[in-house]
C-alpha positions, 0 to 999 in steps of 0.5 A: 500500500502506498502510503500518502505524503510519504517522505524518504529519509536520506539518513537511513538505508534507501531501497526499501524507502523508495517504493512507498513513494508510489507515483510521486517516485519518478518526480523525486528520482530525477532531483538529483542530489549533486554529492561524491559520497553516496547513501547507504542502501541495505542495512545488510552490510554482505548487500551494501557490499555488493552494490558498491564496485571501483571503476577499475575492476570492470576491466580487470574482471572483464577484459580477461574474459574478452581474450578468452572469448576471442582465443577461442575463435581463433582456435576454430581457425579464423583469421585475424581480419574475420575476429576483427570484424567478429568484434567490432559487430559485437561492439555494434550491438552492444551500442544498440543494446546499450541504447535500447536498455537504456531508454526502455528498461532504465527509464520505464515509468514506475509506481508500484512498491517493488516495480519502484524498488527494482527500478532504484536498484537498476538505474534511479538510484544513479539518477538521484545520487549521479556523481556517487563513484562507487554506484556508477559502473555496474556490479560485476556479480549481476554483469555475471548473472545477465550474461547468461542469457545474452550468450544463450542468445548470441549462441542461437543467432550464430555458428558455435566457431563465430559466437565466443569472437561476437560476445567477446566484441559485445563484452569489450562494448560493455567495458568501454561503456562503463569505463567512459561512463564514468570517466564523463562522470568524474574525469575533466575533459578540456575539448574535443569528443570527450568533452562534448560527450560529458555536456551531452550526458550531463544534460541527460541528468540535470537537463532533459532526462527523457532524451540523450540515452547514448552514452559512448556516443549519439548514434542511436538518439540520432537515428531515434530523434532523441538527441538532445541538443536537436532541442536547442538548435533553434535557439543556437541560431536565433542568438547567432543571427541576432549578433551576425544579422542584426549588427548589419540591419541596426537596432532599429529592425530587429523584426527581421532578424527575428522572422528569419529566426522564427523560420528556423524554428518552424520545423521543431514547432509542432513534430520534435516538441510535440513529440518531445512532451508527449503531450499535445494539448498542452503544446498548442498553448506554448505555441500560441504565446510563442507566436504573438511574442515574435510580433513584439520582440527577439530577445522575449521570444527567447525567453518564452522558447525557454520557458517552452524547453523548461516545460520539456525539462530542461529547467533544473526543476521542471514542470508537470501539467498541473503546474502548467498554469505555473508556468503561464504565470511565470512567463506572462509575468516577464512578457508583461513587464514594460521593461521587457518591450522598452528595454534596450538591446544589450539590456534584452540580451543580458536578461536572455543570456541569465536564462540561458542558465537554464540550460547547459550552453556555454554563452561564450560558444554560442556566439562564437560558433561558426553557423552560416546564417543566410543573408537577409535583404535590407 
């Protein structure tokens, strides 16, 4: 029975607490609390044992079995080119089905006691405690148990000489999973495709918790539409064309730099953020304010296009629908300020740029960035 009002208490082991949550589980799970020293889960400490593992005994433990797996095809007498590409197919899969449980067994909604309880275990707990060091790669005990079944499987799609090759290649993807998993977690990339993999994945956990489910890269968000920065695309070259094109018109003409920018915008309006809520009477609202907003004024638009994308989560705390009339208020709030209409540009631009606090955009990269942004005739 769930019980009402029920709160968790961060002081005492956790896993049973969290299923008297009932629905009120899914909000609670996605505040994430931002600290390296994770909760007790079990009052057992044989349990608590087991769900704590250092990052480094994925590979130790895993790796061994990797070049066991692969020897042993290559005792069957395949070739070195034919084991490569035994592997590198596992490791294919293993991205499909890194993405897969991901977004359709981690991210299943729960409510009931032990569905709430089992979903802690397996990937809320990471969720709510995201930098907690010992819970982030997966214990090696139930890596064992689940690997039975996906060899059972690999056995049945292949021949007995090519299957130990592509599950040591689908066992390899894991390892390099968890280990860039954590790494995107707690090491400090300066640039490149390290880098943008941790923003991305950040901004699956404090952003928008629904989309980006790829961790070792985006492949499958981009074949699924769920990456997360098609979100922000829009905004990305609004902002650009306003320094690029506005600078050229002056001032005094921001509604063209404005229409340009609302043409971009078009085809994520009614496909990708109606998709993305999963809830369409609510969107033809947000749109509606959307729209008049664009007759008055650039940097308003934006404000109300992020008030869109907090709707979709990308606001650090959220919305749910009957907090929409919320939100209504916050953003009429800000359109009907006078100040909002009469302000000057760089004031305008200044109170756009503390909301792109909202979101996981450096300001500084977006006014740099090189998009090409088309002519617009005087």
């Amino acid at each position: 029975m769930v019980a009402q009002g029920f709160t968790v208490d961060l002081n005492k082991p956790l896993v049973f607490q969290v299923g008297h949550l009932g629905e009120a589980y899914e909000e609670w799970v996605h505040q994430p609390i931002v600290s390296k020293e994770g909760p007790r889960f079990f009052e057992s400490e044989f349990w608590e044992f087991l769900t704590r593992t250092v990052w480094w005994a994925i590979p130790v433990i895993w790796l061994p079995v990797v070049c066991w797996c692969i020897s042993m095809s290559v005792r069957m007498g395949h070739t070195p080119s034919e084991i490569a590409l035994m592997v590198g197919f596992g490791i294919f899969i293993w991205t499909l089905l890194e993405y897969s449980l991901h977004r359709f067994l981690f991210h299943i909604k729960t409510k009931s006691y032990w569905w709430n309880t089992i979903h802690y275990l397996l990937h809320g707990c990471h969720h709510k405690h995201p930098m907690d060091g010992l819970r982030l790669v997966f214990p090696p005990a139930a890596t064992a148990v689940l690997c039975v079944p996906f060899w059972n499987l690999v056995q049945l799609i292949s021949t007995p000489s090519i299957a130990p090759a592509l599950f040591g290649g689908g066992l390899l993807g894991y390892v390099m999973y968890d280990c860039t998993h954590y790494y995107l977690h707690h090491g400090q990339p300066s640039s490149g495709v390290p880098k943008d993999l941790k923003k991305y994945h950040l901004n699956h956990h404090f952003r928008i918790q629904n989309m980006g489910f790829g961790i070792t890269s985006s492949l499958w968000d981009k074949v699924c539409l769920k990456r997360i920065d098609a979100a922000v695309d829009s905004l990305r070259l609004m902002v650009v064309c306003h320094r690029q094109v506005g600078s050229k018109l002056g001032s005094a003409q921001p509604p063209k730099c404005s229409a340009l920018a609302f043409e971009a915008i078009k085809p994520i309006k009614l496909s990708k953020l109606e998709a993305l809520s999963g809830r369409g009477k609510i969107i033809p609202l947000f749109l509606e304010i959307l729209e008049r907003s664009w007759l008055n004024d650039f940097a308003v638009a934006v404000v109300v296009l992020l008030g869109q994308l907090g709707r979709l989560g990308v606001a650090a705390c959220g919305y749910k629908d009957k907090e929409v009339v919320n939100l209504k208020c916050k953003l009429s709030g800000y359109l009907l300020l006078d100040g909002s209409f009469r302000a000057s540009f760089p004031i305008q631009i200044a109170a756009v740029t503390s909301l792109l606090g909202l979101m996981s955009l450096n300001f500084e990269d977006v006014i740099q960035s090189d998009l090409k942004i088309p002519e617009v005739a005087s």
